[in-house]
MARKOL-53352 format. One record per residue (C-alpha): x, y, z; residue in three letters; residue number from 1. Coordinates in steps of 0.02 Angstrom, whole numbers, plus 32768, in hexadecimal, padded with zeros to 4 digits. Layout:
[[X; Y; Z]; "ALA"; NUM],
...
//
This chain:
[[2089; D8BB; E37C]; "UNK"; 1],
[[20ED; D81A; E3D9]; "UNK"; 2],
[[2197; D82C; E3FC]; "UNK"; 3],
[[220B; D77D; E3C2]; "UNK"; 4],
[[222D; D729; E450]; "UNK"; 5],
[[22E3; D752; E481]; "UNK"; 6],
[[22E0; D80E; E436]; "UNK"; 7],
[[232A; D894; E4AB]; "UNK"; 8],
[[22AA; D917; E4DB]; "UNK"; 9],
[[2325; D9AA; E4BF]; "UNK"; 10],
[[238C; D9F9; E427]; "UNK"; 11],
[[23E3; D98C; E3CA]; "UNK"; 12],
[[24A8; D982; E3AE]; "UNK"; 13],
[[24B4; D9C6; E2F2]; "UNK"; 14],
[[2535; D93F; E290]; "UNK"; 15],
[[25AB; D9B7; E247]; "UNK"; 16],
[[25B5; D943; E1A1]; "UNK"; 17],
[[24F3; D972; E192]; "UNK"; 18],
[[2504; DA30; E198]; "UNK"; 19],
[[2528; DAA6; E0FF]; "UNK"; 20],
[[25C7; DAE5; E0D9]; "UNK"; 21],
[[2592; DBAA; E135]; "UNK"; 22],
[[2571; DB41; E1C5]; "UNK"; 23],
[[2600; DAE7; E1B0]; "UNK"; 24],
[[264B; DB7F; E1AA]; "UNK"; 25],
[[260A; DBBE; E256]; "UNK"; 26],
[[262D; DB19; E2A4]; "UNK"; 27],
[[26E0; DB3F; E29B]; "UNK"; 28],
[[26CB; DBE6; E2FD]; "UNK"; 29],
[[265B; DBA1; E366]; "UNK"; 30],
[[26E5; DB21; E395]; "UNK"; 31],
[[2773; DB9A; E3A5]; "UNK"; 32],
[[2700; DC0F; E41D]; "UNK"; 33],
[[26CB; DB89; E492]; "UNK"; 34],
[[2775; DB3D; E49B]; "UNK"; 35],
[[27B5; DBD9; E4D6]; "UNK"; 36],
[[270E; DC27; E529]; "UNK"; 37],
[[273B; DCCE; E4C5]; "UNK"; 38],
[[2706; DD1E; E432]; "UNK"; 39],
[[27A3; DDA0; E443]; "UNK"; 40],
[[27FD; DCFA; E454]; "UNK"; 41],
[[27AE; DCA9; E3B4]; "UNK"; 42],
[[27B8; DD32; E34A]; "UNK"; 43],
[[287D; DD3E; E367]; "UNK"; 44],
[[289F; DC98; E340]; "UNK"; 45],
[[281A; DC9F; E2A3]; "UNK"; 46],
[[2882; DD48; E276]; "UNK"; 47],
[[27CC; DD98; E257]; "UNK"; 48],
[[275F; DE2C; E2DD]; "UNK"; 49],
[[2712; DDEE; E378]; "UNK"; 50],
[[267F; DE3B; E327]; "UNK"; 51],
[[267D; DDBC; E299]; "UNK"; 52],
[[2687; DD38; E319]; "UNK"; 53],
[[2604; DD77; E379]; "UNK"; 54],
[[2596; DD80; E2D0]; "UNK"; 55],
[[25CF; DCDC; E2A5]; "UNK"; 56],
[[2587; DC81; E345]; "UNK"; 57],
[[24F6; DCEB; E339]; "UNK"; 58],
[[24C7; DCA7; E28C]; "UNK"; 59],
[[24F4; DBEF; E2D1]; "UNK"; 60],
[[247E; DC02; E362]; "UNK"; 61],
[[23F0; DC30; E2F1]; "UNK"; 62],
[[240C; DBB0; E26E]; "UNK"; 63],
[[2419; DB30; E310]; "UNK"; 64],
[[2380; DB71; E382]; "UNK"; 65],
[[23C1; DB91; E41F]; "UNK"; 66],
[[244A; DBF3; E473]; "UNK"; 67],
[[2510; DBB2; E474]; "UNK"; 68],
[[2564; DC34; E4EA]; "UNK"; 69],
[[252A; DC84; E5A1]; "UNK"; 70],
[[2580; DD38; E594]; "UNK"; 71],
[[25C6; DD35; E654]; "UNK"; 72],
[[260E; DDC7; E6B0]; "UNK"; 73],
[[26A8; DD62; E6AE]; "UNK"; 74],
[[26A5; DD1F; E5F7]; "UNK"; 75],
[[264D; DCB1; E58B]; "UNK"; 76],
[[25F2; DBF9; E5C6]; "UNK"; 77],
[[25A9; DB7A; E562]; "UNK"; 78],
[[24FF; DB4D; E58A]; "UNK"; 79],
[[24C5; DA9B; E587]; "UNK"; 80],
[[24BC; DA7A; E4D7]; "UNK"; 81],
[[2543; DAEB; E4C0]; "UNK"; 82],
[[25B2; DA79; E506]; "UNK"; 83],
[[256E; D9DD; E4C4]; "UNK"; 84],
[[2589; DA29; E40B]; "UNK"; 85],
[[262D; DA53; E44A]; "UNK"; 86],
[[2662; D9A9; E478]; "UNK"; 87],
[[260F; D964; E3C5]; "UNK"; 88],
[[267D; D9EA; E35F]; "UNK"; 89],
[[271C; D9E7; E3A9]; "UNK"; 90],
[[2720; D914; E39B]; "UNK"; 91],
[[26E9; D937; E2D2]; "UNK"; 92],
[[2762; D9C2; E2BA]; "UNK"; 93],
[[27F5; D96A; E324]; "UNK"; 94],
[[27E5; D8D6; E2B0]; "UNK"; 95],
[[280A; D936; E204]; "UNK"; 96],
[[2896; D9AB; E263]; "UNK"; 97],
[[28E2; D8F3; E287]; "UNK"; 98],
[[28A5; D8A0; E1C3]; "UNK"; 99],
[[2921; D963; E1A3]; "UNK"; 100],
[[2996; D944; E206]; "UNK"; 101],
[[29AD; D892; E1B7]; "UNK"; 102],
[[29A9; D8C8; E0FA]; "UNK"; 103],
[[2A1C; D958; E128]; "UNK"; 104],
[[2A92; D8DD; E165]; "UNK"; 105],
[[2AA6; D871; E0A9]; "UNK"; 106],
[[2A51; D8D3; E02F]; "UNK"; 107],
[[2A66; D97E; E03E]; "UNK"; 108],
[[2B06; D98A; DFBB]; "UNK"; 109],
[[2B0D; D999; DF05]; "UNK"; 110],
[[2AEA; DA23; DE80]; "UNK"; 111],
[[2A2E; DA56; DE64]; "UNK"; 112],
[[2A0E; DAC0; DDD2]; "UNK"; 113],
[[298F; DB5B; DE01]; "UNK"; 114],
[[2955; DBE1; DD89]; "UNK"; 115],
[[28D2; DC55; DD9A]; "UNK"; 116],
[[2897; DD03; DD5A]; "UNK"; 117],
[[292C; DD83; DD5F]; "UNK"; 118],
[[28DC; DE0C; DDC5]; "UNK"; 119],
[[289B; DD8D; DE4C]; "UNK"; 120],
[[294E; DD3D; DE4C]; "UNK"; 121],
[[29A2; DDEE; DE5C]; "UNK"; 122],
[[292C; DE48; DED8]; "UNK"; 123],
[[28EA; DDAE; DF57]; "UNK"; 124],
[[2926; DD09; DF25]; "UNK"; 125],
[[29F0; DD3E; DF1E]; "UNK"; 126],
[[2A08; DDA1; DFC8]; "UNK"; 127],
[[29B6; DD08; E02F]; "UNK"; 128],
[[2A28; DC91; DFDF]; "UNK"; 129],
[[2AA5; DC9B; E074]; "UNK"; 130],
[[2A27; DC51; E0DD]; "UNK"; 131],
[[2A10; DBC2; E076]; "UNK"; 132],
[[2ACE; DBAD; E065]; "UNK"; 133],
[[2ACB; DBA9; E126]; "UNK"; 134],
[[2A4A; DB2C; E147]; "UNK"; 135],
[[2A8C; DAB3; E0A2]; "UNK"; 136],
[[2B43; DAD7; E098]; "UNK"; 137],
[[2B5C; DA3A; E031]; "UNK"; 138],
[[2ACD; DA67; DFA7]; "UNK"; 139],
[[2B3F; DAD4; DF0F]; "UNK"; 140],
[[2AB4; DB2A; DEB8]; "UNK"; 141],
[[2ABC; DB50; DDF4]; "UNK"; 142],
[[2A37; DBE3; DDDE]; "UNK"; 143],
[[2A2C; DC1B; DD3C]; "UNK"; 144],
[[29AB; DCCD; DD16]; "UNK"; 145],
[[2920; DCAB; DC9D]; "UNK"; 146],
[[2885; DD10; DC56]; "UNK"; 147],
[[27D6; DCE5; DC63]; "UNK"; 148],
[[27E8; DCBD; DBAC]; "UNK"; 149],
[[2862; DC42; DBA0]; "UNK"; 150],
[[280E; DB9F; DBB9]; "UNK"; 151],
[[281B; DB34; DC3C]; "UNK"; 152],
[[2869; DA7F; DBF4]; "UNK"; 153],
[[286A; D9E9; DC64]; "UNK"; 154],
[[2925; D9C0; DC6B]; "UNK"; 155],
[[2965; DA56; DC78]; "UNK"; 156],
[[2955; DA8E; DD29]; "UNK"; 157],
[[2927; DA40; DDD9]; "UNK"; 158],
[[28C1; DADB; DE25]; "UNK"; 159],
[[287B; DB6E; DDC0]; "UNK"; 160],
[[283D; DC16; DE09]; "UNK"; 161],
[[27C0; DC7A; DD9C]; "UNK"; 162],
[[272A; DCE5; DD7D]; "UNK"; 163],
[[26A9; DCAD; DD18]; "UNK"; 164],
[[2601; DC74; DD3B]; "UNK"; 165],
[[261F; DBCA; DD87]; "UNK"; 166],
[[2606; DB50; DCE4]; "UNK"; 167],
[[267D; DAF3; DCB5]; "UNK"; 168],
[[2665; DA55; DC60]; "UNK"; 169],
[[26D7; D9B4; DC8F]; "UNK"; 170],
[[2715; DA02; DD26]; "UNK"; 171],
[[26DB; DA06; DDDA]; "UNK"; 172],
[[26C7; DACD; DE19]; "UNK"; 173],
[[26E0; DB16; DEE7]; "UNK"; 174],
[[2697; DBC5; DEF1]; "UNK"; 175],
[[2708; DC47; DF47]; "UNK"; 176],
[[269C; DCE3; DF66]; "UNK"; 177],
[[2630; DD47; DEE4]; "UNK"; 178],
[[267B; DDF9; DEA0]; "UNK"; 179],
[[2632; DEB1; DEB2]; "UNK"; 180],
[[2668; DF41; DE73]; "UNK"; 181],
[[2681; DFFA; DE90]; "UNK"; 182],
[[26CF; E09F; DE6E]; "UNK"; 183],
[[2778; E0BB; DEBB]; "UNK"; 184],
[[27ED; E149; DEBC]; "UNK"; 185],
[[287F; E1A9; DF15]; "UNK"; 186],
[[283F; E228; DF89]; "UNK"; 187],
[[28B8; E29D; DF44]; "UNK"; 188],
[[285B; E284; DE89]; "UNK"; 189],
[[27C3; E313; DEE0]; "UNK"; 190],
[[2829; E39A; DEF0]; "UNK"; 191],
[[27FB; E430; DE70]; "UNK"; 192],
[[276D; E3C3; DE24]; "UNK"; 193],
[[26B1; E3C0; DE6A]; "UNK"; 194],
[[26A7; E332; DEF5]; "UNK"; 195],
[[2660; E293; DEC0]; "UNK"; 196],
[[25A9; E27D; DF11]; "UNK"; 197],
[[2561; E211; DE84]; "UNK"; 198],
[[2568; E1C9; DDE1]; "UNK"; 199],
[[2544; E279; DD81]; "UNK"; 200],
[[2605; E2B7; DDD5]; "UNK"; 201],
[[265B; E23F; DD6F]; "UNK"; 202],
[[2657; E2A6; DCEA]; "UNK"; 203],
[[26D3; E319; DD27]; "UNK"; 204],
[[2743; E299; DD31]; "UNK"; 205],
[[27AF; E221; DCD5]; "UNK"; 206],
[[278F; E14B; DCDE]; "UNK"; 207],
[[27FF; E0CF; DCF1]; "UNK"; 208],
[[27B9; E023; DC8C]; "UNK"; 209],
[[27E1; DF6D; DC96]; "UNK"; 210],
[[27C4; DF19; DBFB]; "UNK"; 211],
[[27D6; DE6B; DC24]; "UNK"; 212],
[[2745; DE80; DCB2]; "UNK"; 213],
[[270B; DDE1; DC8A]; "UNK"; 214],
[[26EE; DD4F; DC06]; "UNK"; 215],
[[26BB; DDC0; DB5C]; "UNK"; 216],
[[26B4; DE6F; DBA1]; "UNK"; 217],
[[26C9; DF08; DB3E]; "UNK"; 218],
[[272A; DF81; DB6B]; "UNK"; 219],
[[26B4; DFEA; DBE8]; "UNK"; 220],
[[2653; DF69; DC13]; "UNK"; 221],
[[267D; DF71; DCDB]; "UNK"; 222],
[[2653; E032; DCDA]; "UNK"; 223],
[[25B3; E015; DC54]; "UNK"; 224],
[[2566; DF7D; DCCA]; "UNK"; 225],
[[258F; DFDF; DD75]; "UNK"; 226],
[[2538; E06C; DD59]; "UNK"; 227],
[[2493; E010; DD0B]; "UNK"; 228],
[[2485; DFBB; DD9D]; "UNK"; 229],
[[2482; E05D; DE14]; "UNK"; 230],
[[240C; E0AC; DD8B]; "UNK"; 231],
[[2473; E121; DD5E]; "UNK"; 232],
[[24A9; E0E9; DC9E]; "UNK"; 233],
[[24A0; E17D; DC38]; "UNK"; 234],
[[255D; E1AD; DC6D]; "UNK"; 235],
[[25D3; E1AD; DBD3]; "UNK"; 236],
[[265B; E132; DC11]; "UNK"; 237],
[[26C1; E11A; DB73]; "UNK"; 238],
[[273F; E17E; DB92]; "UNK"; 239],
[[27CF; E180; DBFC]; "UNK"; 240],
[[286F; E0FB; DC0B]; "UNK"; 241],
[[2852; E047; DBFB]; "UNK"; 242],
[[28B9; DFB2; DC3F]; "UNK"; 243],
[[28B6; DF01; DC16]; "UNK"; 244],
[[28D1; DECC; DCE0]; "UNK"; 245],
[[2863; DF10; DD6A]; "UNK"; 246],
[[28FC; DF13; DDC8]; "UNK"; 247],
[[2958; DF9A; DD59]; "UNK"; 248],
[[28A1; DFF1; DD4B]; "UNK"; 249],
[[28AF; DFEC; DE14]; "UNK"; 250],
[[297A; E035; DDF9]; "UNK"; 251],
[[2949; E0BF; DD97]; "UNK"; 252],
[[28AA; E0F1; DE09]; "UNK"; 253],
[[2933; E0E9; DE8F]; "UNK"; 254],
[[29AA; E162; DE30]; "UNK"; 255],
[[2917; E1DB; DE2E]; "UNK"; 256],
[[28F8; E1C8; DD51]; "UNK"; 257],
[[283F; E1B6; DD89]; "UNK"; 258],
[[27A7; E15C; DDCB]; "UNK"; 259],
[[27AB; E0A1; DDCA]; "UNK"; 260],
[[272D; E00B; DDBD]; "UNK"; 261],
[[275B; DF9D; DE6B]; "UNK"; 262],
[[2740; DEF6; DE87]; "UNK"; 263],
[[2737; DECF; DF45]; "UNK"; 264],
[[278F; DE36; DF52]; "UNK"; 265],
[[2837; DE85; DEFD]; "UNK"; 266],
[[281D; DF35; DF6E]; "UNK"; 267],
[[2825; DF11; E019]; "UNK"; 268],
[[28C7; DF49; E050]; "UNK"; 269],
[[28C8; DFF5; DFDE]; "UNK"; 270],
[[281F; E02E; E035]; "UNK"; 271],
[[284F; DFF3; E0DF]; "UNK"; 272],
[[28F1; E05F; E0C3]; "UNK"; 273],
[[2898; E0E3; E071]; "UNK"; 274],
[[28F9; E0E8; DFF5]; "UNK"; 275],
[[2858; E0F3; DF85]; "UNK"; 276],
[[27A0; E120; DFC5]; "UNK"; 277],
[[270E; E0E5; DF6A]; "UNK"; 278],
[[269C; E17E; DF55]; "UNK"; 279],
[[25F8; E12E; DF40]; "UNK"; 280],
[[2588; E0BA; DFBA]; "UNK"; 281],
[[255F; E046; DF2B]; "UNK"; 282],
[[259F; DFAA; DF0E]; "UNK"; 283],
[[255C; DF33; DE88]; "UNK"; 284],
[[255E; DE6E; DE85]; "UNK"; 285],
[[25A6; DE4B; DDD7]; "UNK"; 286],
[[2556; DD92; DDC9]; "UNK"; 287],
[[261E; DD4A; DDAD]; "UNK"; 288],
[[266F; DCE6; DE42]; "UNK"; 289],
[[2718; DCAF; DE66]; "UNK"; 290],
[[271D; DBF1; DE57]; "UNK"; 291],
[[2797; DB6C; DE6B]; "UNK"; 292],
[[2796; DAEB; DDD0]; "UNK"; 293],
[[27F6; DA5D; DDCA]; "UNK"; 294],
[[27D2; D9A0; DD58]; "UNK"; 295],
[[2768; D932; DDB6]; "UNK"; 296],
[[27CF; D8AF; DE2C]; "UNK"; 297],
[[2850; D948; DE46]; "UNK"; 298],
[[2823; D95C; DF05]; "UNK"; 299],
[[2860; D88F; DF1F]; "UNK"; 300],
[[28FC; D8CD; DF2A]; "UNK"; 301],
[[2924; D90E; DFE1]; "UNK"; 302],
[[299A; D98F; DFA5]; "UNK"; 303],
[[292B; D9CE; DF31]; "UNK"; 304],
[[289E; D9E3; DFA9]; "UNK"; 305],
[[2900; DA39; E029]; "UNK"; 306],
[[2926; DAC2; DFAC]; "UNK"; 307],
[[2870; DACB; DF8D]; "UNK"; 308],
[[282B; DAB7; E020]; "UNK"; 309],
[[28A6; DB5F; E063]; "UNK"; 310],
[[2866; DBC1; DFE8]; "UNK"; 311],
[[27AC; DBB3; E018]; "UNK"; 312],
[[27E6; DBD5; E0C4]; "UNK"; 313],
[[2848; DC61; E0A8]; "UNK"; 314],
[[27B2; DC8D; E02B]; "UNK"; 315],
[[274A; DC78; E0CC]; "UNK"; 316],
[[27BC; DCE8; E14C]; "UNK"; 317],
[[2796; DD77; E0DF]; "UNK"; 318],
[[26DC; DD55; E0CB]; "UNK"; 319],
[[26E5; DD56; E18D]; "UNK"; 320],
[[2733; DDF6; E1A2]; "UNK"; 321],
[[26BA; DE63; E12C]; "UNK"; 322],
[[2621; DE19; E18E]; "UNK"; 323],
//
């Protein structure tokens, strides 16, 4: 095949604007480990694991073709193209920090009404919210808890936060990060009772149910759905407490009352802790996703798309840290 005259024999220079958003994603780390020639570096500014980085430039160097990094005795060095992608992203990345810098400066003031799904607000959303006071001090946020069920009506809210399937008509929709679920309970909950190897143990002890799991779910639908999926559904599940906010379902497996249907965005910090333990290996996809929705021409407003845009990053930070 002929070559146009005038095209360079080597890899080409990706155009960030032409990549994906995951690659967009790894651009960014990619940037912040060549600008300081450390992973252990990038990962503390990026508040993730130098692991993740180190998976993160691995999965950019496949999706590019060639290699990024030298690992030296002495450190990390950019190879050739390494450097020349370095050079590309840091000029497209240092114009939007300066196109932020520049809407911080007027725009970033006023109220901006946010609601989203109570146990979302309560267990993730609400405990980050310092940060975003921090970076926006000037933004007064008016967040308001709703249910899956209430409907979403343009006019009443800027941003929303929920869990559904991603269709919603009239408005525009980001998605967050997808939801799986598992069995959670206090450690302490095994003493005097038969351990819990598998599905079959659960009958020897008592379930904690959310009701409002999602958009038209019954009341042990979480439980019913989980254990289908790990092909284990002939477990009687209708018994037991039930709650009508994961988060309270998530309170009471904490107070030891029994064993509890997880979600993994909402249980981070009580496994980390171990404050609960999740007995079984399997997790299951549940199909729902958090999303952003807001009316179309929302994101015009700079203030407005700051908020946004800091939720998909922080939605992003913990996506890095669990890979």
């Amino acid at each position: 095949m002929l070559t146009p005259p005038g095209t360079p024999s080597g890899p080409t220079t990706p155009n960030p604007r032409h990549l994906n958003g995951q690659t967009h994603s790894w651009l960014q780390v990619f940037a912040c480990a060549a600008r300081h020639a450390s992973f252990t570096r990038a990962a503390e500014e990026l508040h993730v694991t130098t692991g993740a980085v180190s998976q993160q430039i691995k999965q950019l160097e496949e999706r590019l073709g060639f290699k990024l990094f030298l690992r030296r005795s002495r450190g990390l060095e950019l190879t050739g193209e390494g450097a020349r992608l370095a050079r590309v992203v840091e000029q497209s990345y240092g114009a939007v920090g300066l196109e932020v810098k520049r809407l911080r400066s007027g725009l970033m003031s006023g109220v901006l009404r946010l609601r989203s799904v109570p146990s979302f607000l309560s267990k993730w959303l609400a405990p980050r919210l310092p940060r975003l006071q921090a970076r926006f001090p000037d933004i007064e946020l008016h967040v308001r808890a709703e249910d899956s069920d209430s409907p979403l009506r343009e006019g009443d809210f800027e941003l929303a936060v929920d869990l559904n399937d991603g269709h919603y008509p009239g408005m525009q929709v980001t998605e967050l990060m997808e939801e799986e679920i598992f069995p959670v309970c206090h450690p302490g909950l095994m003493r005097g009772r038969p351990p819990l190897r598998n599905a079959a143990d659960l009958a020897w002890y008592p379930l904690l149910h959310d009701v409002t799991a999602w958009r038209g779910s019954h009341d042990h639908a979480e439980w019913e759905f989980y254990l289908a999926s790990i092909g284990a559904p002939g477990v009687n599940v209708q018994r037991g407490y039930t709650f009508n906010r994961n988060h309270l379902s998530m309170e009471a497996a904490i107070a030891g009352m029994g064993v509890a249907m997880a979600r993994r965005t909402l249980i981070t910090s009580e496994l980390t802790s171990g404050t609960l333990i999740a007995p079984f290996a399997e997790r299951v996809l549940t199909g729902k996703r958090y999303v952003i929705v807001h009316p179309h021409g929302t994101l015009d407003d700079g203030r407005i798309q700051a908020v946004h845009d800091w939720i998909v990053e922080e939605a992003e930070r913990d996506r890095l840290r669990q890979s």
